[in-house]
MIVOMI-547900 format. One record per residue (C-alpha): residue number from 0; residue in three letters; x, y, z. Coordinates in nm, 3 decimals, padded with zeros to 5 digits. Layout:
BEGIN
PT     k     r      east     north        up
PT   NUM   ALA         X         Y         Z
...
This chain:
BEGIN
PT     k     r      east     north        up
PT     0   UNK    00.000    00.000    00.000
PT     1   UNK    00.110    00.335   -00.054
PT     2   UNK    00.042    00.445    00.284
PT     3   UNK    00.311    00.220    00.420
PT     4   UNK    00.568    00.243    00.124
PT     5   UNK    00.581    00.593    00.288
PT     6   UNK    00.590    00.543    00.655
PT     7   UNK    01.000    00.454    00.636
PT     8   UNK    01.122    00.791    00.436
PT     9   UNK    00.910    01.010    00.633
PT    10   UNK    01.014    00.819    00.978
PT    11   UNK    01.367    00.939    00.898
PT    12   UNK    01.280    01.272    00.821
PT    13   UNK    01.079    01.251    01.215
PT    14   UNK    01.342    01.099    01.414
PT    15   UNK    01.528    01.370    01.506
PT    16   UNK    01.454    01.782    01.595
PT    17   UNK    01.270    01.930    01.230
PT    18   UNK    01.138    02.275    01.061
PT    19   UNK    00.973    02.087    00.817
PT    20   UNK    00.822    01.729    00.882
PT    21   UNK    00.566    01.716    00.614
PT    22   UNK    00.707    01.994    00.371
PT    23   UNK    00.673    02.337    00.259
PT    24   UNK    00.842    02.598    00.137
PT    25   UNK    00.585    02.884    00.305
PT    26   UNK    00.733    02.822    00.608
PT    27   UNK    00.966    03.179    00.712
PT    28   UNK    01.372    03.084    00.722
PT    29   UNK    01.493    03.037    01.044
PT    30   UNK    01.538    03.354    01.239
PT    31   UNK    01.575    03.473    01.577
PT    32   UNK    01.243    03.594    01.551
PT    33   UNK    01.100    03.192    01.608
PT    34   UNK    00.921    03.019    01.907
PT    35   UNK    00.978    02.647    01.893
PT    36   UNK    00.637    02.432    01.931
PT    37   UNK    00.770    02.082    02.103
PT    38   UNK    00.664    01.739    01.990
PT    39   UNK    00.757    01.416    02.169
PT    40   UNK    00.618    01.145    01.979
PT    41   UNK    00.631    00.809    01.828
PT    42   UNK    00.746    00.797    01.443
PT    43   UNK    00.873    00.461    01.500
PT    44   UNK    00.698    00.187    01.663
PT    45   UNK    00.371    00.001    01.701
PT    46   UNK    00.183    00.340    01.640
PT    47   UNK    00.443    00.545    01.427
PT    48   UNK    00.137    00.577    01.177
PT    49   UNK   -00.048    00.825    01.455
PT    50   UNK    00.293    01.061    01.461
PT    51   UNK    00.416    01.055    01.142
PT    52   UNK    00.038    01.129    01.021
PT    53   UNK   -00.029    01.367    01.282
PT    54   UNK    00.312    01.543    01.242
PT    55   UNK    00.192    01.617    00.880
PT    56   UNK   -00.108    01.814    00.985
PT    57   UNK    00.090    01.988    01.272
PT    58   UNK    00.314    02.084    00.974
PT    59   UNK    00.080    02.224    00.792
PT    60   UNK   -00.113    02.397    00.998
PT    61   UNK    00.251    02.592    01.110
PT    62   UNK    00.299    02.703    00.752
PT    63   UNK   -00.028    02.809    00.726
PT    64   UNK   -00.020    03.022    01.083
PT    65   UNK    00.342    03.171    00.923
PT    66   UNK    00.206    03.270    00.616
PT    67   UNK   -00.007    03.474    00.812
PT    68   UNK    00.190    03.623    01.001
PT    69   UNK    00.271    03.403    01.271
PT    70   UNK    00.154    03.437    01.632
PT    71   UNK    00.255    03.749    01.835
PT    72   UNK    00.517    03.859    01.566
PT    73   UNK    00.671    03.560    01.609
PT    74   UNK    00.699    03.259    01.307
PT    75   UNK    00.641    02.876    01.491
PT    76   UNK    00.849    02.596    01.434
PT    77   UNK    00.793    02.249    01.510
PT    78   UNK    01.047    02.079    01.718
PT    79   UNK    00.989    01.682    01.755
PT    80   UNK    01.190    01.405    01.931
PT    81   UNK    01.107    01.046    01.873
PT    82   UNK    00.978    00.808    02.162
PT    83   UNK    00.919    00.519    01.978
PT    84   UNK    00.638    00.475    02.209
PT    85   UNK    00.808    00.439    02.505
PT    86   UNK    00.669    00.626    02.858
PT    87   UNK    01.086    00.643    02.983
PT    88   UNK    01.176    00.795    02.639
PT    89   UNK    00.908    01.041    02.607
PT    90   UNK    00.970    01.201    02.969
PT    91   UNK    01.392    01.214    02.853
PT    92   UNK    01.266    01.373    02.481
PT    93   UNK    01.014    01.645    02.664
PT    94   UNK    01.283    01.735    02.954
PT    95   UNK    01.501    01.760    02.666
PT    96   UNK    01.268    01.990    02.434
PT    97   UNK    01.181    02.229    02.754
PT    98   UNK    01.519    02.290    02.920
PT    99   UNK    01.734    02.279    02.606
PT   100   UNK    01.514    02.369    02.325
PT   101   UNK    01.314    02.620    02.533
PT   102   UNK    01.008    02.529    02.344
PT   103   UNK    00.705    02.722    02.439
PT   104   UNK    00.380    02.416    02.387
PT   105   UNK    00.411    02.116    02.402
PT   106   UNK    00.223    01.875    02.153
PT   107   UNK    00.134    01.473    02.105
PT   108   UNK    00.133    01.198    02.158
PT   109   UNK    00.119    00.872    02.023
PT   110   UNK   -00.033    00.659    02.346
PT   111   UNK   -00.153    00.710    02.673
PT   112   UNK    00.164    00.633    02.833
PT   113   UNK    00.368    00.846    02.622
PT   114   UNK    00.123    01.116    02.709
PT   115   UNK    00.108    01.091    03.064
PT   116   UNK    00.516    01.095    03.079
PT   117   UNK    00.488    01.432    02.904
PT   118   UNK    00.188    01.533    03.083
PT   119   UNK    00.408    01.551    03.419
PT   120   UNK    00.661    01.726    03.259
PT   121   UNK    00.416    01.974    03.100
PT   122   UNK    00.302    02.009    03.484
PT   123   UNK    00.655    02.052    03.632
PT   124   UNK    00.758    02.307    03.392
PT   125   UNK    00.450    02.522    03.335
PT   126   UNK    00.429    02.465    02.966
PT   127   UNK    00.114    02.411    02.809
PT   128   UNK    00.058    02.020    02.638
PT   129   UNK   -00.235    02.006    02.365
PT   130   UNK   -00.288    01.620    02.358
PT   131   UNK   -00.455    01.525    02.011
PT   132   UNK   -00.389    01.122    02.037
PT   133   UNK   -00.356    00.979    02.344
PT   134   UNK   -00.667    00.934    02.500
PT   135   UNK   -00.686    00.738    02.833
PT   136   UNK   -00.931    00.917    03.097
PT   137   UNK   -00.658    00.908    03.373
PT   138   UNK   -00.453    01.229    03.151
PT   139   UNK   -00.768    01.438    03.280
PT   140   UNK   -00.804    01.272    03.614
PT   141   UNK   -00.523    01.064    03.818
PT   142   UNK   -00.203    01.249    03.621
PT   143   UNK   -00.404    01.563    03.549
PT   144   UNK   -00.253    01.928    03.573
PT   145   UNK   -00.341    02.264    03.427
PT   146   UNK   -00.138    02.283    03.144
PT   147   UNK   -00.265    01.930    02.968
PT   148   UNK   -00.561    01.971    02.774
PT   149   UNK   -00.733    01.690    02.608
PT   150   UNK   -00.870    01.756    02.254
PT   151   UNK   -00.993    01.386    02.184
PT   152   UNK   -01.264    01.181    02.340
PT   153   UNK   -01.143    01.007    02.616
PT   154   UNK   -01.176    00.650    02.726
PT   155   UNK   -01.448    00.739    02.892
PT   156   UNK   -01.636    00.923    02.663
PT   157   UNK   -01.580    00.736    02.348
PT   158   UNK   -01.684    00.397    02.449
PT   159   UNK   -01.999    00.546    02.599
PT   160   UNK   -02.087    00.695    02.299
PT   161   UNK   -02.014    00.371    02.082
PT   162   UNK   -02.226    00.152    02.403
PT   163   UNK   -02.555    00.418    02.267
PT   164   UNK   -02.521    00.345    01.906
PT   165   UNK   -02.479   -00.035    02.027
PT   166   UNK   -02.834   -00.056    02.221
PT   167   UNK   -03.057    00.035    01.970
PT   168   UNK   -02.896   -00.268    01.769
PT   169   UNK   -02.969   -00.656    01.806
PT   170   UNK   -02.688   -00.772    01.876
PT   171   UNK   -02.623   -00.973    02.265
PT   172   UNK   -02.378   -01.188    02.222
PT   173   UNK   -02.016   -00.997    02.302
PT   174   UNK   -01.659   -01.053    02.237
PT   175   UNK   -01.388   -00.788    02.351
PT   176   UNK   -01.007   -00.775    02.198
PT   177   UNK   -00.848   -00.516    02.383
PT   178   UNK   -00.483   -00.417    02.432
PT   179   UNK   -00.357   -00.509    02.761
PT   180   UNK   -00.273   -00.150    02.869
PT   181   UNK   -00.481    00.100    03.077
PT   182   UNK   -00.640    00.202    02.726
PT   183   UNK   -00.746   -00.071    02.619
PT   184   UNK   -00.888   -00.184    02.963
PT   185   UNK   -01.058    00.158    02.994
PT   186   UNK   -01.214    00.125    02.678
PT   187   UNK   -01.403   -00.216    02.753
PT   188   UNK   -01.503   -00.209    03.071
PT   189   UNK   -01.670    00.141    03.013
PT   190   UNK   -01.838   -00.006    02.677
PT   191   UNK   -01.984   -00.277    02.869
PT   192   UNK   -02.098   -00.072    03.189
PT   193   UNK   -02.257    00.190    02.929
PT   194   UNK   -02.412   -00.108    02.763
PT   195   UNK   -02.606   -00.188    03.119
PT   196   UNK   -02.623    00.134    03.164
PT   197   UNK   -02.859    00.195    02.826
PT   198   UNK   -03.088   -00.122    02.969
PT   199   UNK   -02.848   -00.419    02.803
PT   200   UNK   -02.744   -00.680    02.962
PT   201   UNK   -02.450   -00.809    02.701
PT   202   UNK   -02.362   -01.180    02.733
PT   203   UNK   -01.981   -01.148    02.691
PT   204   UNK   -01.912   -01.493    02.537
PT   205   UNK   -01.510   -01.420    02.524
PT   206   UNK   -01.202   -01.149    02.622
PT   207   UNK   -00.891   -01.146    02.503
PT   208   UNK   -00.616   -00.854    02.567
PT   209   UNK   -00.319   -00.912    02.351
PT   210   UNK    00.008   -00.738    02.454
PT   211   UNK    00.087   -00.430    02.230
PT   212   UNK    00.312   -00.542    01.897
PT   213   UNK    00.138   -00.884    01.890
PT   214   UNK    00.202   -00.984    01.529
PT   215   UNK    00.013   -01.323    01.502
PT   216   UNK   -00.363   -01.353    01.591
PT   217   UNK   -00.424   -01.691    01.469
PT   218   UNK   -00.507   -01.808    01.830
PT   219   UNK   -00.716   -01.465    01.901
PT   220   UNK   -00.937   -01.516    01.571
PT   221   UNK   -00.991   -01.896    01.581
PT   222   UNK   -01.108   -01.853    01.962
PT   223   UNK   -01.330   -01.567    01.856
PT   224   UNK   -01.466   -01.812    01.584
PT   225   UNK   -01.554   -02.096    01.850
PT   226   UNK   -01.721   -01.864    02.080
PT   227   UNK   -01.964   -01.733    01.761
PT   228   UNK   -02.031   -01.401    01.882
PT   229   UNK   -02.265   -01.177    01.704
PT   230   UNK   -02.055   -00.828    01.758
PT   231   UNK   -01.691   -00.811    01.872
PT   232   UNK   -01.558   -00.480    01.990
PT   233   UNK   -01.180   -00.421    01.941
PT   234   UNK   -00.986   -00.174    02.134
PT   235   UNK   -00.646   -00.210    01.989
PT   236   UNK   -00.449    00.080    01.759
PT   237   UNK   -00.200    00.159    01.464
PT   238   UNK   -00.056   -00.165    01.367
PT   239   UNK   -00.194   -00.443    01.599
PT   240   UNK   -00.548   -00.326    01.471
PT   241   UNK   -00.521   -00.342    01.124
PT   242   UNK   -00.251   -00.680    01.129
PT   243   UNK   -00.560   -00.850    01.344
PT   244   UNK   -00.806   -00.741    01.081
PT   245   UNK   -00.599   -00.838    00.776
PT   246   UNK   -00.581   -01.164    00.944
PT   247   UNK   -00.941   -01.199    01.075
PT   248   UNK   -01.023   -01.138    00.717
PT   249   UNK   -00.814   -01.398    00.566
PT   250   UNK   -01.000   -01.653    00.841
PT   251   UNK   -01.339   -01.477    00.688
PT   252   UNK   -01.435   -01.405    01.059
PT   253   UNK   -01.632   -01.099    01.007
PT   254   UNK   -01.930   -01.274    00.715
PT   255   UNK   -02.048   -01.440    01.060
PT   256   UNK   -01.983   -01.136    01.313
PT   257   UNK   -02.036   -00.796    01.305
PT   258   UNK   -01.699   -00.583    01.361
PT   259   UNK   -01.653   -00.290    01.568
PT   260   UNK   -01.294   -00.062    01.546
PT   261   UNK   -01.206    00.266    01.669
PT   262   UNK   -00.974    00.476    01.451
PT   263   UNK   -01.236    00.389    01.150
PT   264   UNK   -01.044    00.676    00.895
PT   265   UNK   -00.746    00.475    00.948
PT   266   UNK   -00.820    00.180    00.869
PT   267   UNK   -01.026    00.235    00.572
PT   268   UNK   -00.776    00.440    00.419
PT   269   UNK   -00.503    00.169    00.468
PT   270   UNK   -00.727   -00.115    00.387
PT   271   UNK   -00.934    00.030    00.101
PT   272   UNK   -01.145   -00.159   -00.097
PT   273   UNK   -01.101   -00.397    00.138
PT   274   UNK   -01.251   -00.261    00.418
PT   275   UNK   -01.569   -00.541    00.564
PT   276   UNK   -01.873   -00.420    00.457
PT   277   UNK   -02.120   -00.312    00.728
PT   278   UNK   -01.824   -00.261    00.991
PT   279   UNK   -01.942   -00.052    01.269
PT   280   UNK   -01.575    00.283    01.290
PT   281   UNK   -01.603    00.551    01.491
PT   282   UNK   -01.338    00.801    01.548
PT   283   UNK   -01.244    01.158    01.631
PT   284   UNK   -01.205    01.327    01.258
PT   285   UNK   -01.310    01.146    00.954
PT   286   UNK   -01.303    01.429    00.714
PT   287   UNK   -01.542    01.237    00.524
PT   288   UNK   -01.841    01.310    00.722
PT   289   UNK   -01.720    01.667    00.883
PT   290   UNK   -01.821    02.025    00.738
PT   291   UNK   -01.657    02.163    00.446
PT   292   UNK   -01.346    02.314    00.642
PT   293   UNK   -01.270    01.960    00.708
PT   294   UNK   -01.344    01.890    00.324
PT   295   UNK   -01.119    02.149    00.211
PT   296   UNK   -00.813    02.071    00.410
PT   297   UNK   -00.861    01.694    00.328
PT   298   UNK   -00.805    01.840   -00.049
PT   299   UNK   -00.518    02.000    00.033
PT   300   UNK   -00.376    01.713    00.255
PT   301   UNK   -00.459    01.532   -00.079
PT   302   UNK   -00.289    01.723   -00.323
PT   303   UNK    00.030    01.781   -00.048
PT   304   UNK    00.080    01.441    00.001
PT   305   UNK   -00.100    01.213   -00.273
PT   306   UNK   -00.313    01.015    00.000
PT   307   UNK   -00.658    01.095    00.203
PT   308   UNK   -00.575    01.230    00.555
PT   309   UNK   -00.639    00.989    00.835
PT   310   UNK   -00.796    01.136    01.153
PT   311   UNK   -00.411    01.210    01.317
PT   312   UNK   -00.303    01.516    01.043
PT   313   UNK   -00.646    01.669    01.100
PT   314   UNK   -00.623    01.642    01.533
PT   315   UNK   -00.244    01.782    01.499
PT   316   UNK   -00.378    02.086    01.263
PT   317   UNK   -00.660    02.133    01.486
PT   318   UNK   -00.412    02.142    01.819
PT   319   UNK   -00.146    02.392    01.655
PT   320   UNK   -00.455    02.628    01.612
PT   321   UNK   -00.594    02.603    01.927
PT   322   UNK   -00.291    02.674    02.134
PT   323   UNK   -00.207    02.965    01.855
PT   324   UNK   -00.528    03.157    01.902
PT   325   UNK   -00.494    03.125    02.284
PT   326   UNK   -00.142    03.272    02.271
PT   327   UNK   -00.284    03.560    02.029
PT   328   UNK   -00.516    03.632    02.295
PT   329   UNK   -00.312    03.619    02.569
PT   330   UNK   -00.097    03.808    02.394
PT   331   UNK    00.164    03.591    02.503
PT   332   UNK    00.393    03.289    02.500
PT   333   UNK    00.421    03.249    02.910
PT   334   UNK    00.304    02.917    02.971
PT   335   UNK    00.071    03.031    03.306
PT   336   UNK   -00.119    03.303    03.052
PT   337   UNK   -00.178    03.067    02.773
PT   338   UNK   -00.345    02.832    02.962
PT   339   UNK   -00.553    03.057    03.134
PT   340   UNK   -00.672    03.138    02.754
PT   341   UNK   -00.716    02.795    02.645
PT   342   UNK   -01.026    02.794    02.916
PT   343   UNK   -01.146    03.106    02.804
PT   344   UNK   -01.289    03.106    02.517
PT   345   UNK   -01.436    02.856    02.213
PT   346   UNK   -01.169    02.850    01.936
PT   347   UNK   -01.230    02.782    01.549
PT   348   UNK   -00.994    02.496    01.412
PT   349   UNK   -01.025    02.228    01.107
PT   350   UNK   -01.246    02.042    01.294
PT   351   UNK   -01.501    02.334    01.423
PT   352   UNK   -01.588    02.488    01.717
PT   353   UNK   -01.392    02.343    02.018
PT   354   UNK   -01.375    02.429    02.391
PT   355   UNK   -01.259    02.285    02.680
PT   356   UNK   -01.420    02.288    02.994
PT   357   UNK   -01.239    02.419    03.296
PT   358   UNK   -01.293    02.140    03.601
PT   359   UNK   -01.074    01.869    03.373
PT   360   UNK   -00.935    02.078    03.029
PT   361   UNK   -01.154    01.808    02.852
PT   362   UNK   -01.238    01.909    02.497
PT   363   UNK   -01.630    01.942    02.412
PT   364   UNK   -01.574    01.706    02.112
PT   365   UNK   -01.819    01.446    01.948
PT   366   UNK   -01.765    01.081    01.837
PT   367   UNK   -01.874    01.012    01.489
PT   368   UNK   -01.978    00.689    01.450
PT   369   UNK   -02.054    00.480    01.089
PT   370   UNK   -02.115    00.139    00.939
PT   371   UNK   -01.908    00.100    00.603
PT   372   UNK   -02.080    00.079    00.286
PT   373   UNK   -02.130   -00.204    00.088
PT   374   UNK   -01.873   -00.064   -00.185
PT   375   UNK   -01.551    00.202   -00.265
PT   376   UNK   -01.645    00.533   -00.322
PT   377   UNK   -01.482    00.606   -00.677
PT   378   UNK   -01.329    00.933   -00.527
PT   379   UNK   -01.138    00.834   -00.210
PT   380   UNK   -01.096    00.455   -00.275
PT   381   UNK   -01.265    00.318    00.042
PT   382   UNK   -01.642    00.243    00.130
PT   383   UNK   -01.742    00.575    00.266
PT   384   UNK   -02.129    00.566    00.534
PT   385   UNK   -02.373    00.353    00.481
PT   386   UNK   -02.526    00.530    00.773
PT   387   UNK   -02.331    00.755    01.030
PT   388   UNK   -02.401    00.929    01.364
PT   389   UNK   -02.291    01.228    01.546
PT   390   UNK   -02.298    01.142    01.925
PT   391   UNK   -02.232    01.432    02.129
PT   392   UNK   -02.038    01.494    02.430
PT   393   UNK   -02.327    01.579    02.660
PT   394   UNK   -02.433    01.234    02.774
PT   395   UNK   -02.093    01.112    02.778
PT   396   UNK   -01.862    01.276    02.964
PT   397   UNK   -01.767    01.252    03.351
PT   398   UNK   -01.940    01.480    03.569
PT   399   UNK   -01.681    01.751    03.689
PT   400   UNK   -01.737    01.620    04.072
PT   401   UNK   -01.617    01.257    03.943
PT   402   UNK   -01.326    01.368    03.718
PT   403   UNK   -01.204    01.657    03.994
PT   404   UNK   -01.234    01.365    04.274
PT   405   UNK   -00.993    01.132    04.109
PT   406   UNK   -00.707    01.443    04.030
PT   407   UNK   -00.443    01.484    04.225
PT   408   UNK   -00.522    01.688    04.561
């Protein structure tokens, strides 16, 4: 696939500290009139596809923000380290990008873990951390500070939303594949609660929780097959998601079970025509079914790059805008002052109108949910809806009194 034919060049080009992961020539030359923007993530690794993706929009969304002017006077510059998804890396790469590179915001990352390393870092040094991968509900409760704000649906909120969509289907008989980390044990246990929670009582014929990198899934997908299960619901990423579905294909698992897999953009992109028919995606941007800003820069993405964007280049875009408009405001680059801003006020990004609420710095996003189509749309090259949803944050996020009881006192 062309997707991964890329992922090696552009990995090289990410490994180290970069102007111009991505490309462009609008970007200003370097001058002393630059503010570094810090990103410690994964462009290597089991989830290398979320940086190296997201790193593109983040790219883009800089040049765009120079061309302009910049923020404050200033041009921005991306500065990225990779962690290869590790926690222990991540923390050494964010010390590094704060005390040496004097970045001003911090941006990423890749996992939950990587996230939370950078998250206490973030914390330590006053520097403001726009998370617009890593999702796992402890970032905005157990490791939680005041300058880490959350601009995806967390595992709490997405796997409620998913459990809604679930209960007005047929389905009762329930298998879970989930990654045996904190997200993916977040992820099903709040998808089944939720499901109880709606008035179903799930018969969960089978769990399995492979460890992260797991490259065979024979043993996964025939035990799946014995239990016959009428919906399984996946909570696995990046590579381990889409080698288990290339494999549960090739067993012909999902003509006798329906599928359900987050990071939906992703996959169909990489799988294309491909994709199982009448799979139930969700995920955080899928440009596809977004307004006509989203429309527009999945254009440009396309004619930058050659290839649909995934939901990672639109998040990073979205992130670099936030954080600039609430350093325009505060007319400032002081960490203390831009995160006061980012409470303040709604801000307009790729993805719409987004604000964060101030007990948790939780983003007011949606999940959008949809089953695949039957067949490719002729002009992306993967089934687009068959049907879709928009599920809203209001019935699925943590009350403030829960969230601020679990944060650090």
């Amino acid at each position: 696939m062309r997707l991964k034919s890329t992922l090696a060049a552009v990995a090289a080009l990410c490994t180290v500290v970069i102007a111009g992961c991505g490309g462009s020539s609008a970007q200003p030359a370097a001058t002393q009139g630059e503010v570094l923007l810090g990103v410690p993530i994964g462009t290597t690794g089991a989830n290398a596809t979320i940086g190296i993706e997201g790193l593109k929009g983040m790219q883009m969304a800089v040049d765009d923000i120079n061309a302009k002017g910049g923020v404050n006077g200033k041009a921005l510059k991306l500065a990225q380290i990779d962690d290869a998804g590790s926690a222990a890396t991540a923390s050494t790469n964010t010390r590094s990008l704060v005390t040496n590179q004097k970045v001003v915001a911090l941006f990423g990352s890749s996992t939950s873990s990587t996230a939370a390393a950078t998250e206490a870092i973030a914390g330590q040094y006053q520097i403001p951390f726009v998370i617009w991968a890593g999702a796992d509900i402890g970032l905005t409760t157990k490791t939680f500070n005041k300058f880490t704000f959350q601009t995806k649906p967390s595992t709490y909120m997405e796997p409620r939303a998913v459990a809604q969509y679930m209960a007005t289907q047929p389905y009762k008989r329930y298998y879970t594949v989930g990654v045996d980390i904190s997200y993916g044990h977040n992820q099903v246990d709040t998808f089944l609660s939720s499901l109880k929670a709606d008035g179903v009582t799930p018969q969960v014929v089978g769990q399995q929780w492979p460890a992260i990198g797991t490259s065979d899934y024979t043993s996964i997908i025939t035990a799946i097959a014995a239990a016959k299960p009428e919906f399984v619901f996946t909570a696995l990423t990046g590579s381990d998601l889409l080698n288990f579905l290339k494999q549960a294909g090739a067993y012909k698992l999902f003509q006798t079970a329906k599928l359900g897999v987050t990071t939906g953009s992703d996959l169909s992109l990489a799988l294309g025509t491909s994709t199982p028919p009448g799979t139930v995606m969700w995920d955080s941007a899928p440009f596809f079914l977004m307004d006509q800003t989203a429309k527009d820069f999945a254009d440009k993405f396309h004619s930058k790059f050659g290839t649909w964007p995934m939901e990672w280049p639109l998040m990073g875009y979205a992130a670099v805008q936030i954080w600039a408009q609430a350093a325009a405001a505060a007319k400032s680059f002081d960490g203390t002052q831009v995160a006061k801003a980012m409470v303040a006020k709604p801000f307009s990004t790729v993805r719409g109108q987004l604000s964060f609420r101030a007990c948790d710095d939780q983003a007011l996003v949606p999940t959008y949910l949809w089953v695949t189509a039957s067949s490719a749309d002729p002009k992306y090259g993967f089934p687009l809806a068959s049907t879709s949803e928009v599920i809203t944050n209001d019935k699925n996020m943590m009350p403030c009194s829960d969230a601020q009881a679990l944060q650090p006192k």
